[in-house]
C-alpha positions in Angstrom: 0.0 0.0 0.0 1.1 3.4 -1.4 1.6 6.4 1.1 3.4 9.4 1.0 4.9 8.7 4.8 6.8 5.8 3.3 10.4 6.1 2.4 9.4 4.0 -0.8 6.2 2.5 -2.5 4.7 1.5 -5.7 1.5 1.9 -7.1 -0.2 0.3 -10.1 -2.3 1.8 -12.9 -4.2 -0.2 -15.1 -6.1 1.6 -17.8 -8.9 0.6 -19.9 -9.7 2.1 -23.0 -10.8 1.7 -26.6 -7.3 3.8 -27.5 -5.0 2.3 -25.8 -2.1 4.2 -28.0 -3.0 7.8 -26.9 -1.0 7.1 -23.8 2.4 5.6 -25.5 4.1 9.4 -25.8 3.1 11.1 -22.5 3.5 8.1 -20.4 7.2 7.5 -21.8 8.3 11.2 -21.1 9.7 13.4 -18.2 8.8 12.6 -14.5 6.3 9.9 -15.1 8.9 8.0 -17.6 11.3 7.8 -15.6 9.3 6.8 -12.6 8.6 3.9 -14.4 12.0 3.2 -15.5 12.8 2.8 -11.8 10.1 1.2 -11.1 8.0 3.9 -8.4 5.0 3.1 -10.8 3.5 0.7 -13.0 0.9 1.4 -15.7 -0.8 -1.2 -17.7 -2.7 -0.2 -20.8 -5.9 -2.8 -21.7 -7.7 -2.7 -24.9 -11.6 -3.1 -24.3 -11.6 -4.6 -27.8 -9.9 -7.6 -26.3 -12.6 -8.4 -23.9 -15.4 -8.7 -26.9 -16.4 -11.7 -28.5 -17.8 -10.8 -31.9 -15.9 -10.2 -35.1 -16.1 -6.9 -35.1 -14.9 -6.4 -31.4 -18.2 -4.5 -30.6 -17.6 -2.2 -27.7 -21.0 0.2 -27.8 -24.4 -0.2 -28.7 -27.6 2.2 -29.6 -29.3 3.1 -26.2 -32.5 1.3 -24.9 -35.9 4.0 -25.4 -33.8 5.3 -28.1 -31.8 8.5 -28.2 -28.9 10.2 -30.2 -25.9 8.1 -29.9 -24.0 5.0 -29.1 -23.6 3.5 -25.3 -20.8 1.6 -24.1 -21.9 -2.1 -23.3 -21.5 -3.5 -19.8 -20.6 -7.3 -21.0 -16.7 -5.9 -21.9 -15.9 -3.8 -19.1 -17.2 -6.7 -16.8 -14.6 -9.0 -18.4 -11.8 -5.8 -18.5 -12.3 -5.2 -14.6 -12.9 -8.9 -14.0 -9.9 -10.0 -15.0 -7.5 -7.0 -14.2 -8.9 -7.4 -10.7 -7.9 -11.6 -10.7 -4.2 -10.7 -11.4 -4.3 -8.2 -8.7 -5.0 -10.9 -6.3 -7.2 -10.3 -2.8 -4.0 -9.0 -1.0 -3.8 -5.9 -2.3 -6.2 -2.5 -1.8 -7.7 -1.7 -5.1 -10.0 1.0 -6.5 -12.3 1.0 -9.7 -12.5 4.5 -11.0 -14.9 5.7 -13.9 -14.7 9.2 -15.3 -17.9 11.0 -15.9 -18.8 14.3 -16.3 -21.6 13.7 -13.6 -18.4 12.4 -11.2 -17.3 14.5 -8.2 -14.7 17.3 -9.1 -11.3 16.1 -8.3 -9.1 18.0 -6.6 -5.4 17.4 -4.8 -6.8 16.3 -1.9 -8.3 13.7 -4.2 -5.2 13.0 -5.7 -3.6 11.9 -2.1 -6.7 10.1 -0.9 -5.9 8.1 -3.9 -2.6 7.1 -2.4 -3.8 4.5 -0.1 -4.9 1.8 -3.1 -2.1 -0.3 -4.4 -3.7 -0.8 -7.8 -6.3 2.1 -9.0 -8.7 0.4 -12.2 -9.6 3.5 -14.3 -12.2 2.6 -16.7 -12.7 5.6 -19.5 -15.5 6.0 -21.3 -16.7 7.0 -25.0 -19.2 7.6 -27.3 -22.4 9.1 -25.5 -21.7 7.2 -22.3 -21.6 3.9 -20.5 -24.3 1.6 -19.5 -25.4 2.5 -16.4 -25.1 -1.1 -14.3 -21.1 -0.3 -15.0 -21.7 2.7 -12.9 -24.1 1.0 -10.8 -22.5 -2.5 -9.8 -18.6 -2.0 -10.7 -17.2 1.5 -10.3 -16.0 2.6 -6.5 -16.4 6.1 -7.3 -16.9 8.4 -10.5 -14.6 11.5 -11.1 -14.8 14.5 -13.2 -11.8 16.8 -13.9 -13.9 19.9 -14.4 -17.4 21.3 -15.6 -16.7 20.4 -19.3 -17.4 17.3 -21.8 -14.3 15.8 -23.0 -14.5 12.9 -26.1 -13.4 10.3 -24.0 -11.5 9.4 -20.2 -8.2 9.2 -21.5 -6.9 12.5 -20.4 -8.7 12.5 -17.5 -6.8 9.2 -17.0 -3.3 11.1 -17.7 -4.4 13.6 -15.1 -5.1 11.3 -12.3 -1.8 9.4 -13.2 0.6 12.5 -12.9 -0.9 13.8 -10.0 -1.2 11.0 -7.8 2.2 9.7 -9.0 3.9 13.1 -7.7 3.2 12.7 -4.4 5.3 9.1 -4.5 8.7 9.5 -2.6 11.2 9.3 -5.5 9.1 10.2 -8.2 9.6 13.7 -8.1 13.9 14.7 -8.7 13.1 17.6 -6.0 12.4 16.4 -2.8 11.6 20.0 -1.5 8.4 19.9 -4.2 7.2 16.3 -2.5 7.4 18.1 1.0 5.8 21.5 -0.1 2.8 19.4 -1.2 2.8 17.0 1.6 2.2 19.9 4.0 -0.9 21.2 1.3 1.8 24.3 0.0 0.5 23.5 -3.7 -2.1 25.8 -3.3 0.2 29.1 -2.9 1.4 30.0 -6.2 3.6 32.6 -6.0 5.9 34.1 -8.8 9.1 32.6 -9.6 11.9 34.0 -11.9 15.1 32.8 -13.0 18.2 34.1 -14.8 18.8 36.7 -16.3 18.5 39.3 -13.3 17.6 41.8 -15.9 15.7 41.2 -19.8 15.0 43.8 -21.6 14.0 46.4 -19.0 12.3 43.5 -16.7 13.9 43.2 -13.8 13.5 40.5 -10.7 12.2 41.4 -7.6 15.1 42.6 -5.5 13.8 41.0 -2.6 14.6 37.9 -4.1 18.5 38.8 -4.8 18.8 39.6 -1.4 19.6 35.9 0.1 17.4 36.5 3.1 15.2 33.8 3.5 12.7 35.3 6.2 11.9 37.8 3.4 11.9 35.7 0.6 9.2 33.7 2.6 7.2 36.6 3.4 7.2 38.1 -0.1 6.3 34.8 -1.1 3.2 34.8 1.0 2.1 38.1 0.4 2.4 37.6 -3.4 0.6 34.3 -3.4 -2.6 33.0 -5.1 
């Protein structure tokens, strides 16, 4: 079990989706691909596709009482969860998460809660939406990223990855940023700056030349959003 008080953990994402290759470039890149390299994370990609038995690897169907629109079956997503759920095993804590816009907003309090599940299931929609006994009978909990539609739960999936995945010791190369947000910080942005001192006629703050910390801190804080 995953939790930012450990020196070390690993956590396990296992994603189902209908595009299973819109993750290959962002999840190979940058923090979360070398987090993986060293083995702070784990994310499995599952084709819904796979879990059909027609020949046409039907994943959606028209609505029952009609309506604009194709649903996502139930029959698939069974089997997807099923099975990704039997390789788990019943030793570890594990969490089935659908996106919908209906979901409760997440927010990074959300994204620490989330810490306490070994394996996290994220099951992402698309078309006009899912069949509601998915919803009903094999989601723990459905999350929305923010009061918009999106065309699928792939990003929304991306999201939830990076942001629970920062808060792993390790994960991040700074471990000043993992404290910061450990003690809730993330939420005062403040203005930063780098080199040069001067461009063009913009200049840096001089408080922030100055080397003292106490009024670094305080400008900090009074500048903060």
């Amino acid at each position: 079990m995953c939790s930012m008080f450990h020196v070390s953990c690993h956590m396990t994402f296992h994603i189902i989706t209908i595009f299973p290759e819109i993750f290959e470039s962002y999840f190979s890149e940058s923090i979360i691909g070398r987090a993986k390299k060293e083995g702070l994370i784990d994310i499995k990609i599952y084709n819904l596709r796979d879990y059909t038995h027609d020949k046409h690897k039907t994943v959606d169907d028209t609505p029952y009482g009609g309506g604009a629109g194709m649903v996502m079956k139930v029959e698939p997503i069974f089997e997807a969860v099923s099975g990704i759920k039997e390789k788990i095993g019943k030793d570890k804590k594990a969490r089935v998460v659908l996106f919908a816009a209906k979901g409760q907003k997440y927010t990074q309090s959300d994204s620490k809660r989330l810490l306490d599940y070994d394996d996290i299931i994220f099951i992402c929609g698309r078309y006009e939406g899912i069949d509601e006994r998915v919803r009903e009978n094999l989601a723990d909990e459905e999350i929305s990223i923010g009061d918009y539609v999106l065309t699928g739960g792939e990003i929304p999936a991306m999201v939830l990855v990076d942001s629970i995945s920062r808060h792993i010791p390790g994960v991040l190369g700074n471990p000043e940023s993992l404290d910061e947000e450990s003690h809730g910080e993330i939420d005062l942005e403040y203005p930063q700056y780098t080199k040069p001192e001067q461009f063009n006629e913009w200049k840096v703050p001089e408080v922030l030349l100055s080397g003292d910390h106490k009024k670094i801190k305080e400008w900090r804080e009074k500048h903060s959003e």
